[in-house]
C-alpha positions as CSV (number, residue, x, y, z in Angstrom):
1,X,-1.5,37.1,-15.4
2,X,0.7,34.9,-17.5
3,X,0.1,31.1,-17.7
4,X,2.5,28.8,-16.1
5,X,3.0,25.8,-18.2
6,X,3.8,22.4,-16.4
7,X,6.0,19.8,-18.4
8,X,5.5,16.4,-15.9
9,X,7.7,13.7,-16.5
10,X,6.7,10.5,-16.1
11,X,8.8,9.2,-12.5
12,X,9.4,5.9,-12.3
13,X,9.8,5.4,-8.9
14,X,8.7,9.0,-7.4
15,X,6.3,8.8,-4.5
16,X,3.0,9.8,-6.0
17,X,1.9,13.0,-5.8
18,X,-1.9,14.1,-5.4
19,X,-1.6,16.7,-8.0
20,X,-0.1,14.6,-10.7
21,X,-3.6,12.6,-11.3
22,X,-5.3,15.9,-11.7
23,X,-2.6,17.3,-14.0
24,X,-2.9,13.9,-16.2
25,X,-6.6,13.5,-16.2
26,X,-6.7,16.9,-18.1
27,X,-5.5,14.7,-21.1
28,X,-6.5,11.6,-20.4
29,X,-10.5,12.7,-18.7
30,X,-12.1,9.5,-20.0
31,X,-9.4,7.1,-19.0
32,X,-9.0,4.6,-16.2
33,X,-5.6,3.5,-16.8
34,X,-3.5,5.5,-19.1
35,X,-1.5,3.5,-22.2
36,X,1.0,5.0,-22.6
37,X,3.5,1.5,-21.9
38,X,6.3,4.2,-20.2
39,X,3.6,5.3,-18.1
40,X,3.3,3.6,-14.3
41,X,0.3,5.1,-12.7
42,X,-2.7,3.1,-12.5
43,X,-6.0,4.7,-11.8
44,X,-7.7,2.5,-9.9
45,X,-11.7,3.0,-9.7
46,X,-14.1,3.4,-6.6
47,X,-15.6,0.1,-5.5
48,X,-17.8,-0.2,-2.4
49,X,-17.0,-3.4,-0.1
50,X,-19.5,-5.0,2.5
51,X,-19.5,-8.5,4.1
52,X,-21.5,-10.7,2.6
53,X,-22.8,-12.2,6.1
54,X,-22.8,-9.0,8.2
55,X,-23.0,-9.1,12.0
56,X,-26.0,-7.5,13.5
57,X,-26.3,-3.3,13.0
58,X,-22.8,-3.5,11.1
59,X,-23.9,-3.4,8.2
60,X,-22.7,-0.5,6.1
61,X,-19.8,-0.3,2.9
62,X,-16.2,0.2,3.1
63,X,-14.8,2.5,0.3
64,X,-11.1,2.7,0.7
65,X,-8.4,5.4,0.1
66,X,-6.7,4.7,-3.9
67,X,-2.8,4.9,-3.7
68,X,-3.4,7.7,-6.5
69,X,-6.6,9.4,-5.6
70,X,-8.6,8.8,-8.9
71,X,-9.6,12.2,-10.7
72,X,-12.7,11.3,-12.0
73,X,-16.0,10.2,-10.1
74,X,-16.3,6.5,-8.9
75,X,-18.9,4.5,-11.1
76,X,-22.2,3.3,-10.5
77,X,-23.1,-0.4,-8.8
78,X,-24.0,-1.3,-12.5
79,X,-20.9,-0.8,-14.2
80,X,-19.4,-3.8,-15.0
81,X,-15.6,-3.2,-13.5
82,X,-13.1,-5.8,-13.8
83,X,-11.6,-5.9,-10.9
84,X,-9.1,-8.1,-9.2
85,X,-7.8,-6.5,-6.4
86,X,-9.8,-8.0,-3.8
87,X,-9.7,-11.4,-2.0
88,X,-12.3,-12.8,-0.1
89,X,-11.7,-14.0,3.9
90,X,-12.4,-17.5,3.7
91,X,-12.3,-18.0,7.6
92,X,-15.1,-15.3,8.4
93,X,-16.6,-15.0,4.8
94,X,-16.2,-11.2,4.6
95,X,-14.5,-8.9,1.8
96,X,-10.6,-7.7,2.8
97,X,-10.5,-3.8,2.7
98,X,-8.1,-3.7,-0.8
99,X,-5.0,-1.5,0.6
100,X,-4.6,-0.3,-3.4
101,X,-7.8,0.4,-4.9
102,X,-10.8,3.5,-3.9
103,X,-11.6,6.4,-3.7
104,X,-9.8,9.1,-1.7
105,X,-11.8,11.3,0.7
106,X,-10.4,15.2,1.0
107,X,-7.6,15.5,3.2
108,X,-9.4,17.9,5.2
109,X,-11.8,14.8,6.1
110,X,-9.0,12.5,7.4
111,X,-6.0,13.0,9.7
112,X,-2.7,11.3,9.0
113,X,-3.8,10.8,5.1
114,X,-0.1,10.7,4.2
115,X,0.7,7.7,5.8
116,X,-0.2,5.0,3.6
117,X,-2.9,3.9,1.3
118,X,-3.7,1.3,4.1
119,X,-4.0,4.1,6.7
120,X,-5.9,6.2,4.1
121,X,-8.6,3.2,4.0
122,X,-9.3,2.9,7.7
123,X,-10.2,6.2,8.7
124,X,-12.7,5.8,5.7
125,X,-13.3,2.6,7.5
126,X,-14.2,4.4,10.9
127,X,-16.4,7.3,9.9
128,X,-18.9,4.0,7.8
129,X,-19.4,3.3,11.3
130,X,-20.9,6.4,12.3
131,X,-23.2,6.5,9.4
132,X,-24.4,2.9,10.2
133,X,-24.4,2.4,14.2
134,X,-27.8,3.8,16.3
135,X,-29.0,7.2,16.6
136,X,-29.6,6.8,20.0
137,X,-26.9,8.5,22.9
138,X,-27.5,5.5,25.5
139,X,-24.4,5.4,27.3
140,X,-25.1,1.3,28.5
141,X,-22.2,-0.9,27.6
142,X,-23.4,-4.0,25.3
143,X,-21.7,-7.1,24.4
144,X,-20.2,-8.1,21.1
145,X,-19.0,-11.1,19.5
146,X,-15.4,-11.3,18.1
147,X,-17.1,-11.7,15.0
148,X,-18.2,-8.1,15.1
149,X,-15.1,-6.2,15.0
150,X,-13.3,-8.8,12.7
151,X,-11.6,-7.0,10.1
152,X,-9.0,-8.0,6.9
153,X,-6.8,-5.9,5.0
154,X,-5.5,-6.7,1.9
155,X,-1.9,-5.5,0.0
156,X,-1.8,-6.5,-3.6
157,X,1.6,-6.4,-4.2
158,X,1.7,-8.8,-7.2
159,X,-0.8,-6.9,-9.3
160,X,0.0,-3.1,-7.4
161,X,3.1,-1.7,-8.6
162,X,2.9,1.9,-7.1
163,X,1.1,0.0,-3.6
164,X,4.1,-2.2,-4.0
165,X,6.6,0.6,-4.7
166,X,5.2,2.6,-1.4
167,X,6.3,-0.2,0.7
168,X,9.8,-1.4,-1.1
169,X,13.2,-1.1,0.9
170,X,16.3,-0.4,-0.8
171,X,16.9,-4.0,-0.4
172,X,13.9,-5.4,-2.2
173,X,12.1,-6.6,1.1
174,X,9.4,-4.8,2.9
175,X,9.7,-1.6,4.7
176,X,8.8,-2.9,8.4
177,X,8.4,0.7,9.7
178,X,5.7,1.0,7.4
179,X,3.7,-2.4,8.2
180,X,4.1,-1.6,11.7
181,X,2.3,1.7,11.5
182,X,-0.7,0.1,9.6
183,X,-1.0,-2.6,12.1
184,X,-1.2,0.2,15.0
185,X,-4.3,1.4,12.5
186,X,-5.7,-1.7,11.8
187,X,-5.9,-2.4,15.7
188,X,-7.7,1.4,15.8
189,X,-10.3,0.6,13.5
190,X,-11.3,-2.8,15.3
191,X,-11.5,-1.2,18.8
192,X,-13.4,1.4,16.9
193,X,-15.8,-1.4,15.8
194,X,-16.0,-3.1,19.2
195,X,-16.3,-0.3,21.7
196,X,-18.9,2.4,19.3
197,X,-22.4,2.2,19.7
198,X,-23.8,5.5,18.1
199,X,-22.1,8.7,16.5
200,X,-22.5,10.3,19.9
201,X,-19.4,8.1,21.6
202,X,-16.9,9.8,19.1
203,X,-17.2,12.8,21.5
204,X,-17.0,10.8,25.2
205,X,-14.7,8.1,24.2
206,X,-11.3,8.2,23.9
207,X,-9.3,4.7,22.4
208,X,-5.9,5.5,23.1
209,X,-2.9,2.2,22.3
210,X,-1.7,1.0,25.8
211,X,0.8,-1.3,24.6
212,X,1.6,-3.5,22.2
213,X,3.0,-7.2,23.0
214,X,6.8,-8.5,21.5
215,X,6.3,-9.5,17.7
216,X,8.1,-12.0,16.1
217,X,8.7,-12.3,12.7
218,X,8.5,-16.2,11.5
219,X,9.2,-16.0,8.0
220,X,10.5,-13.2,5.8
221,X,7.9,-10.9,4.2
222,X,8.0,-10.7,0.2
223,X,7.3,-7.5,-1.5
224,X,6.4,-9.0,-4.5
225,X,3.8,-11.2,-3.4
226,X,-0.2,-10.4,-1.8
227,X,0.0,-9.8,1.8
228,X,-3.0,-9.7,4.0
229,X,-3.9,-8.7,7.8
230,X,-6.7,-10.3,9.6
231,X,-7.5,-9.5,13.5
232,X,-10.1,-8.9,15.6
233,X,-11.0,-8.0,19.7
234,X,-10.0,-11.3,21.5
235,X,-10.3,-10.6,25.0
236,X,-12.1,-7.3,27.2
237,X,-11.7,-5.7,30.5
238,X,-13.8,-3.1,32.3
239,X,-11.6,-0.6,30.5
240,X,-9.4,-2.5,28.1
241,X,-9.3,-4.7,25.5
242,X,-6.4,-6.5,23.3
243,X,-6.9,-6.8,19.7
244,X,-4.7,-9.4,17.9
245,X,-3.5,-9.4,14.5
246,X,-2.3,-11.7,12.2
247,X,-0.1,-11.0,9.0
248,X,-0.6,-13.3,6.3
249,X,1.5,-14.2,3.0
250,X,1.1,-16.7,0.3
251,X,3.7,-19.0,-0.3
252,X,5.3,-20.1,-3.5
253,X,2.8,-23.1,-3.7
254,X,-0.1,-20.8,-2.9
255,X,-0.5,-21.7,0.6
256,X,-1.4,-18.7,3.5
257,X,1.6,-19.3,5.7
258,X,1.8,-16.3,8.9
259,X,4.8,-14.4,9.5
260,X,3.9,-12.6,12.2
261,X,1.0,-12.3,15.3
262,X,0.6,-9.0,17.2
263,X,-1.3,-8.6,20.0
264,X,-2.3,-4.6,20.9
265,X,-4.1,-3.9,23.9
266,X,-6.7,-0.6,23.7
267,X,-7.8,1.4,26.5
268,X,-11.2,3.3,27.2
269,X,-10.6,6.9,28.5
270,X,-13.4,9.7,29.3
271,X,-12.7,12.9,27.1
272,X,-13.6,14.6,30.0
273,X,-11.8,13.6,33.0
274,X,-8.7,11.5,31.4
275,X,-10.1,8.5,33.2
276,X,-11.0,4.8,32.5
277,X,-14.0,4.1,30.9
278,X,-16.5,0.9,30.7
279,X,-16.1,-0.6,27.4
280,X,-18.4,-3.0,25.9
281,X,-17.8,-6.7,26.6
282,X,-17.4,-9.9,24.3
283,X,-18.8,-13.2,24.1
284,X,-16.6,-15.7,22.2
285,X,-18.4,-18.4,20.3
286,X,-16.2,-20.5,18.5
287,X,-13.4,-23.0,20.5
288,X,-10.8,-20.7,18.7
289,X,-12.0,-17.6,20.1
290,X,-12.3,-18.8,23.6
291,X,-8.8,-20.5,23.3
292,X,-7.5,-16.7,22.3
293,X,-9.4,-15.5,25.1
294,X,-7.9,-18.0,27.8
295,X,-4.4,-17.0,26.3
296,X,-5.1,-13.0,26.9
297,X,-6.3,-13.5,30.5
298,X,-2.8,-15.8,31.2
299,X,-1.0,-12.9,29.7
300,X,-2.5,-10.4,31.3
301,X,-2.0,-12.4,35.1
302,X,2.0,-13.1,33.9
303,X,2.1,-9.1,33.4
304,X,0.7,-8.7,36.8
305,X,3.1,-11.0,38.5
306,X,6.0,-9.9,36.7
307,X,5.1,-6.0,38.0
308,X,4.9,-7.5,41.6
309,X,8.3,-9.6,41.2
310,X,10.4,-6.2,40.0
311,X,9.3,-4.7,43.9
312,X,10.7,-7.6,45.3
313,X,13.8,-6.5,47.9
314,X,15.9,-9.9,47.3
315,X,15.5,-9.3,44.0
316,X,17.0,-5.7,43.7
317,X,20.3,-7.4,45.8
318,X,20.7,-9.8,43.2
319,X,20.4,-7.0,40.5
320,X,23.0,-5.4,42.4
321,X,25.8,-8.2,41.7
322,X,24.9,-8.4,38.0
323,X,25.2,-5.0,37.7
324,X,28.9,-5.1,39.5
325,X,30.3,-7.4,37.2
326,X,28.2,-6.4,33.7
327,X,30.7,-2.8,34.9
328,X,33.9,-4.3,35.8
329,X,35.1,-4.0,31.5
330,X,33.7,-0.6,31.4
331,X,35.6,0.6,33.6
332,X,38.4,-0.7,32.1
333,X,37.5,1.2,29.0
334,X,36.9,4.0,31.4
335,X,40.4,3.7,33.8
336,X,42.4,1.9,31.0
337,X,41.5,2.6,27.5
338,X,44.6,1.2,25.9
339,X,44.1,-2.2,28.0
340,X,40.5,-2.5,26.7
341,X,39.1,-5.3,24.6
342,X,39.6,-4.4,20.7
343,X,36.5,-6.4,20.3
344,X,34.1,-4.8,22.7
345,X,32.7,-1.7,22.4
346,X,31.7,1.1,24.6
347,X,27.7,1.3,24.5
348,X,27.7,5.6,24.4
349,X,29.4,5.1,21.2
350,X,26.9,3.3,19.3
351,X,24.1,5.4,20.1
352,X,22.2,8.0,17.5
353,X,19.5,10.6,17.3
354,X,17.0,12.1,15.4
355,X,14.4,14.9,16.4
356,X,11.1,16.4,14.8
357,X,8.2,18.4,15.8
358,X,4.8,16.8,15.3
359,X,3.0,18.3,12.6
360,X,-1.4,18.0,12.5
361,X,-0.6,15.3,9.5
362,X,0.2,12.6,11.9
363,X,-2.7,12.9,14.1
364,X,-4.9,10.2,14.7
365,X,-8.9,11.0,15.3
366,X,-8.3,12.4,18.5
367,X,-6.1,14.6,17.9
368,X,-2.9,13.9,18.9
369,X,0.4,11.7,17.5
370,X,-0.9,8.3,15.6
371,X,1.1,5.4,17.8
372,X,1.8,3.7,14.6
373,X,3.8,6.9,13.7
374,X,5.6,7.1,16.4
375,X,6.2,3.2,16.2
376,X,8.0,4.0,12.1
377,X,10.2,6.0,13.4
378,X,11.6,4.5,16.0
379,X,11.6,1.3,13.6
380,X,13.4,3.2,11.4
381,X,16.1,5.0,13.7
382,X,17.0,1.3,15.2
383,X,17.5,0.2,11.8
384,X,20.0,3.1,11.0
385,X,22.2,2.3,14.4
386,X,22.2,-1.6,13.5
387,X,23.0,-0.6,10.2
388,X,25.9,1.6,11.4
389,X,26.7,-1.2,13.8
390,X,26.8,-4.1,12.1
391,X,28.4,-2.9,8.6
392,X,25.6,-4.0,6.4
393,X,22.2,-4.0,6.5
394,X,21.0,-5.8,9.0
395,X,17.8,-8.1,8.9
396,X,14.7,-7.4,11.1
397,X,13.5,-10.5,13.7
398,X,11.5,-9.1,16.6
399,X,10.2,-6.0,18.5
400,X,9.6,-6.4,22.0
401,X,6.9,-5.0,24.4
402,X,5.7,-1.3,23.6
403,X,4.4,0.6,26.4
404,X,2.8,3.8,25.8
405,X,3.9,5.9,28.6
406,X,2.6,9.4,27.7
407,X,0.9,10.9,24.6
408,X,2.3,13.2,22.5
409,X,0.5,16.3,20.7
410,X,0.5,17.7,17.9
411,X,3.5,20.9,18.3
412,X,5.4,18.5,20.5
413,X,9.0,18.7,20.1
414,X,9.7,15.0,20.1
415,X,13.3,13.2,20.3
416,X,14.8,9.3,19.3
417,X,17.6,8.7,20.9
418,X,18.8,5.3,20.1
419,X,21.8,3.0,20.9
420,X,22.8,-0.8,21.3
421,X,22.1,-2.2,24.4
422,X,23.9,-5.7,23.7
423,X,24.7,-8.1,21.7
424,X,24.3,-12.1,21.4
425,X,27.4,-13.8,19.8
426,X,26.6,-17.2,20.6
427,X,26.3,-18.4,17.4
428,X,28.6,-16.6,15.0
429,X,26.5,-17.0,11.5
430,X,23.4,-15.3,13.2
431,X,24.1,-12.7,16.0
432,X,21.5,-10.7,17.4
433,X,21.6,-7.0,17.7
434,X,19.4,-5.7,20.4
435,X,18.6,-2.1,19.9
436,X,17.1,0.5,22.5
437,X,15.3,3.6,21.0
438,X,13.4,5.8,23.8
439,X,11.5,8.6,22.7
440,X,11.3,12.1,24.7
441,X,8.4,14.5,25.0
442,X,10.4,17.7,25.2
443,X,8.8,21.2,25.7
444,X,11.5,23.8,25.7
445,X,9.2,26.4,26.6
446,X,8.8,24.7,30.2
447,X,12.4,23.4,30.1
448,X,10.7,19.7,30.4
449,X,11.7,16.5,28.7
450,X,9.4,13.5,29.4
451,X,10.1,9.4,28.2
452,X,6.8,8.8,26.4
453,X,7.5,5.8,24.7
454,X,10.5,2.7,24.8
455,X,11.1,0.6,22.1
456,X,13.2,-2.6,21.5
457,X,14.2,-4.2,18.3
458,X,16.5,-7.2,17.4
459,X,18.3,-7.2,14.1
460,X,20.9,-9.7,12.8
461,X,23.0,-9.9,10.1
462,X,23.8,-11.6,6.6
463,X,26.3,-14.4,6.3
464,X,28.3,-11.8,4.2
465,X,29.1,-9.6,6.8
466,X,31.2,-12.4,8.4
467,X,32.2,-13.5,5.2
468,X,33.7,-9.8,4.4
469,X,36.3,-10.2,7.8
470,X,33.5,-7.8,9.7
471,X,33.0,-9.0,13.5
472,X,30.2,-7.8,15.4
473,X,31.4,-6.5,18.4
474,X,30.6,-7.1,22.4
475,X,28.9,-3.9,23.9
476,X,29.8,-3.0,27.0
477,X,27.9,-0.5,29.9
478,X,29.9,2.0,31.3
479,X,27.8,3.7,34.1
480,X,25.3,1.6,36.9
481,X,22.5,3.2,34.3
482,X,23.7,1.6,31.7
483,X,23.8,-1.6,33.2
484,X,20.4,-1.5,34.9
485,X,18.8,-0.9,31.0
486,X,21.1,-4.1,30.1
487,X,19.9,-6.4,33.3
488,X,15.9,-5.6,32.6
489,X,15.9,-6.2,29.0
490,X,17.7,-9.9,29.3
491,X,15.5,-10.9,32.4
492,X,12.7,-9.8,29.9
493,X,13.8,-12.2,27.1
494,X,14.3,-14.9,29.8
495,X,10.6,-14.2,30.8
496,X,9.0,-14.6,27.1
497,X,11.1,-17.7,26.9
498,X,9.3,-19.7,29.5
């Protein structure tokens, strides 16, 4: 058979492949970081991480997944490593899992490996605690301290170039799509932590993502500069449980400042029967963690309420009206096109859409699509139709409430369908873009198409794209459908802003 010879060049901004370390550790076998100055891969070597003050029957190592896997065998506890990736959590004294340095696991091990290093890390993360939580198969719910499930993640952009180059935009910010998807696996892992007592749950438990609660971004997110998550199980139901998240960055005079807090909420299933199983419970200790727990039952009563008010008869009547006059320019688009408003827009012709079938890569442990998947690409789709909207790119501010309607399997034929639902053009420097992406379950072998998932994002713009004579234009329902979309998603807004 005659010998294929490979001549690899050395990319400099090329997504790393898995191959390429093997390929370059045939020349370099006794190497950690190659020389070569034209050369930007960085082997980064295996380092185990534990808490220093574990909780009770936690205790067990983290080894996380390398953003190149490393071809050579992690080194012993006694080798003297320099190693700077890793920051400790001052608040709960426990090492961050380092997003860009470990060793990788074989992908036949982990589901979804391609995602991102940080990904790559947890599911490492959740098989430790299978190794380290009781042999016994008692089905009895315990209770667990916030404490327990506490978890920190951290992105070492300043010292990381290929981590750093995984989560670059064309614009030299941070690829939101991306940091949304890790959160969804961050939450994972902590309701992993809370809710498993011994190896034998992994096949009578199902965590599935129920929701997740509007994010806000408060500051911009460098690319350049260390990023870390922190979060932890906050409040518990019978069956759920809501898990929030905070997104940390130093500022210039190395302060932590957040820019961002997510709240995800977890449900318990039976594998079995599809329904809702008891959970374990928690026991704040600290006045923080009961202050977070107060907050999570007043959000879960507001929910309540707000799902009783939407039945109420007057209010459909008064929806009615809104809807009436939100129509009456439609129709003038519709009736009299040449009389219509040259700065309002038709909403059916902002709209875009992509489709893809769901292949066994993005599958979380149980099997079927990883929420934080789906979550990127609608991200990413609502960024594309502000883009196309707007003129320029557009800058990210919040995502509202995700509810997580029906799952979606691996083989699924699965379709974003995006489109402005309205704008905000009270102030003319900053005004607000308010995107709609919905994706469909469609199985065209039972001619069905089902809404698993809605998603809302709100975008502005740069001072340059008034600047440049671009105006961002009204948008304008043309059908009662339309207009119903338009009516919940303000009365939403209004609601948060109480």
């Amino acid at each position: 058979m005659k010998a294929i010879r490979l001549i690899i060049n050395k990319p400099r901004y090329r997504y790393p492949s898995p191959f390429l370390p093997l390929l370059l550790n045939h020349h370099h076998h006794n190497h950690n970081q190659i020389e070569d100055s034209n050369t930007l891969f960085l082997f980064s070597s295996c380092r185990p991480f534990s808490s220093s003050k574990p909780p009770p029957d936690s205790t067990f190592s983290i080894s996380v997944a390398s953003t190149v896997s490393p071809p050579y065998p992690p080194p012993s506890p006694n080798t003297n490593t320099n190693n700077t990736n890793t920051t400790s959590n001052k608040n709960d004294e426990e090492d961050a899992i380092d997003a860009g340095s470990s060793f990788r696991k074989p992908v036949s091990l982990w589901p979804g490996m391609y995602h991102s290093p940080v990904t790559n890390a947890l599911w490492q993360a959740r098989s430790a605690i299978f190794t380290t939580t009781s042999s016994t198969t008692s089905t009895t719910s315990t209770t667990k301290t916030p404490s327990f499930s506490r978890t920190t993640i951290l992105y070492p952009f300043s010292t990381d170039y290929i981590l750093r180059e995984q989560y670059r935009n064309p614009w030299n910010g941070i690829r939101v799509g991306k940091l949304l998807e890790d959160l969804d696996a961050l939450a994972g892992t902590i309701s992993f932590k809370h809710c498993f007592n011994h190896p034998g749950m992994a096949n009578s438990l199902l965590l599935v993502t129920a929701s997740v609660d509007k994010m806000v971004f408060k500051k911009p997110i460098l690319v350049d500069a260390d990023l870390k998550i922190l979060g932890a199980v906050t409040w518990v139901g019978r069956s759920s449980m809501e898990i929030q998240l905070q997104v940390i960055q130093e500022t210039a005079d190395h302060v932590d400042s957040q820019a961002l807090v997510a709240n995800f909420t977890f449900v318990g299933r039976d594998s079995k029967t599809g329904k809702s199983a008891t959970i374990n419970q928690i026991m704040p200790e600290t006045e923080n963690e009961k202050l977070l727990w107060q907050e999570a039952e007043e959000r879960n009563a507001s929910r309540k309420k707000t799902r009783t008010q939407l039945k109420n008869v007057d209010h459909r009547e008064r929806e009615a009206e809104r809807i009436n006059a939100l129509l009456a320019e439609g129709r003038v688009f519709i009736d009299m096109p040449a009389l219509a408003d040259r700065d309002s827009i038709l909403m059916k012709d902002t709209c875009l859409q992509n489709a893809l079938v769901c292949q066994p890569q993005q599958r979380n442990t149980h099997g079927r699509i990883f929420g934080g998947f789906l979550m990127r690409r609608a991200f990413e789709l609502a960024f594309a139709t502000a883009y196309a909207f707007a003129g320029s790119a557009p800058c990210f501010l919040e995502v509202d409430h995700v509810d997580f309607l029906k799952p979606v399997d691996v083989g699924n034929f699965l379709r974003f369908k995006s489109c402005v639902l309205y704008t905000e053009l009270e102030n003319p420097k900053e005004p607000l873009i308010n995107v709609e992406v919905v994706a469909h379950v469609t199985r065209p072998e039972l001619r069905s198409a089902e809404v698993s998932n809605k998603f809302y994002f709100t975008f502005t713009t740069s001072s340059n794209t008034t600047t440049n004579g671009w105006k961002i234009r009204n948008v304008v329902p043309a059908t009662e459908e339309e207009a119903r979309r338009v009516i919940e998603r303000m009365d939403c807004e209004k609601s948060y802003q109480k």
